[in-house]
Structures are given as structure tokens and as C-alpha cells.
C-alpha positions as CSV (number, residue, x, y, z in Angstrom):
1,X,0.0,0.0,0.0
2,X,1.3,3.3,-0.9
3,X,0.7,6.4,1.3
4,X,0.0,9.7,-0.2
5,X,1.9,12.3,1.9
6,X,-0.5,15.8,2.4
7,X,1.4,19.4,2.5
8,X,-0.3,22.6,4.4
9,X,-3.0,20.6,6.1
10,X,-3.7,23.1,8.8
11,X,-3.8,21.2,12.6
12,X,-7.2,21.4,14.0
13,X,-7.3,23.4,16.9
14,X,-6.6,21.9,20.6
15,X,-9.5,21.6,23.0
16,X,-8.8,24.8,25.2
17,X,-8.5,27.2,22.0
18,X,-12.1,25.9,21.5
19,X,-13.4,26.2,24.7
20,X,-11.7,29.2,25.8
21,X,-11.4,31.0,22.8
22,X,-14.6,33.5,24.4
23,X,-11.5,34.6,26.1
24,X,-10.3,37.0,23.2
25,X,-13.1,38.5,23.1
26,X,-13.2,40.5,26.6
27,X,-12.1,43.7,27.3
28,X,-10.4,45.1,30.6
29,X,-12.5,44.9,33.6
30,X,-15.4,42.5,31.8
31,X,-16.2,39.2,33.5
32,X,-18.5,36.5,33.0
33,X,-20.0,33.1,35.2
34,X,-18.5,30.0,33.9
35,X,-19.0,26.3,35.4
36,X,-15.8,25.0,36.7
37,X,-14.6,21.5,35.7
38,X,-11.6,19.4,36.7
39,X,-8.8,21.4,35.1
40,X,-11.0,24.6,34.2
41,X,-8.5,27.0,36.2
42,X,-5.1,26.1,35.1
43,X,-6.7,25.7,31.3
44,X,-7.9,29.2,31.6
45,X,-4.9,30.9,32.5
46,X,-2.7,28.8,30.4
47,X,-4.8,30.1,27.1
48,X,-5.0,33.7,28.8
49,X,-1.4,33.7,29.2
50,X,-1.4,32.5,25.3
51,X,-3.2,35.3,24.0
52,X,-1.2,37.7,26.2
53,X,-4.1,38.7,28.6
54,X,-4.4,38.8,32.5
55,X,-7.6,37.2,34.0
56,X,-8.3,36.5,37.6
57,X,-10.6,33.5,38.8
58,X,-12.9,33.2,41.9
59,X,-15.2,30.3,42.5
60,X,-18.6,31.6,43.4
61,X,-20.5,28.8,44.2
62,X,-19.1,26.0,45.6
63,X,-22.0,23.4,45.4
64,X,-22.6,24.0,41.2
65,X,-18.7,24.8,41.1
66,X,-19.6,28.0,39.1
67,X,-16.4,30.7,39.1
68,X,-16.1,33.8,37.7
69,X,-13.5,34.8,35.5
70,X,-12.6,39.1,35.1
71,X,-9.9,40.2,32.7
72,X,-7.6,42.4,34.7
73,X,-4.7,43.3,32.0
């Protein structure tokens, strides 16, 4: 079997670019709710850190592990 090798097939994007990608879109001191799951915190500020913004994180409501997320720079 032969295999046909591709060029410039863009990557599809990773996960937190998806999920996080809301992120670009805020302006300083704008915040929203957002339910927290098992990694939401560290995946947050790894794509914020990414896109060369500041956020801060706060959990809310412990029991429905909703946080909040503000951008600050």
C-alpha cells in the first residue's frame, strides 16, 4: 500500500483554543460566570497567558462549582 503524503493541512485546533477561545473577546474589567470543571482554572490561564491577557478567577458557588472569570490586563 502506498501512502499519499499531504502538505499545508492546517492542525485542527486543541480543545482549550475551542473552549476558551470567548476569552479573546473580553475587554479590561469585563467578566463572566462559567462552570468550573476538573482542570477549568489552570486551562484558563494557560490560554490567557497564550493570548497575552491577565484574567483573575474566583469560585462563586461551591456546590454548582460555578467561578467567575474578570480580565484584569
Amino acid at each position: 500500500m502506498k501512502i499519499k503524503i499531504e502538505k499545508n493541512i492546517p492542525l485542527p485546533q486543541t480543545k482549550p483554543e475551542i473552549k476558551y477561545a470567548f476569552l479573546e473577546e473580553f475587554k479590561v474589567g469585563d467578566s463572566c460566570r462559567y462552570l468550573k470543571e476538573r482542570r477549568t482554572g489552570s486551562d484558563l490561564h494557560e490560554y490567557a497567558k497564550k493570548i497575552n491577557i491577565k484574567i483573575l478567577t474566583k469560585t462563586i458557588d461551591k456546590k454548582n462549582k460555578i467561578i467567575r472569570i474578570w480580565r484584569v490586563k
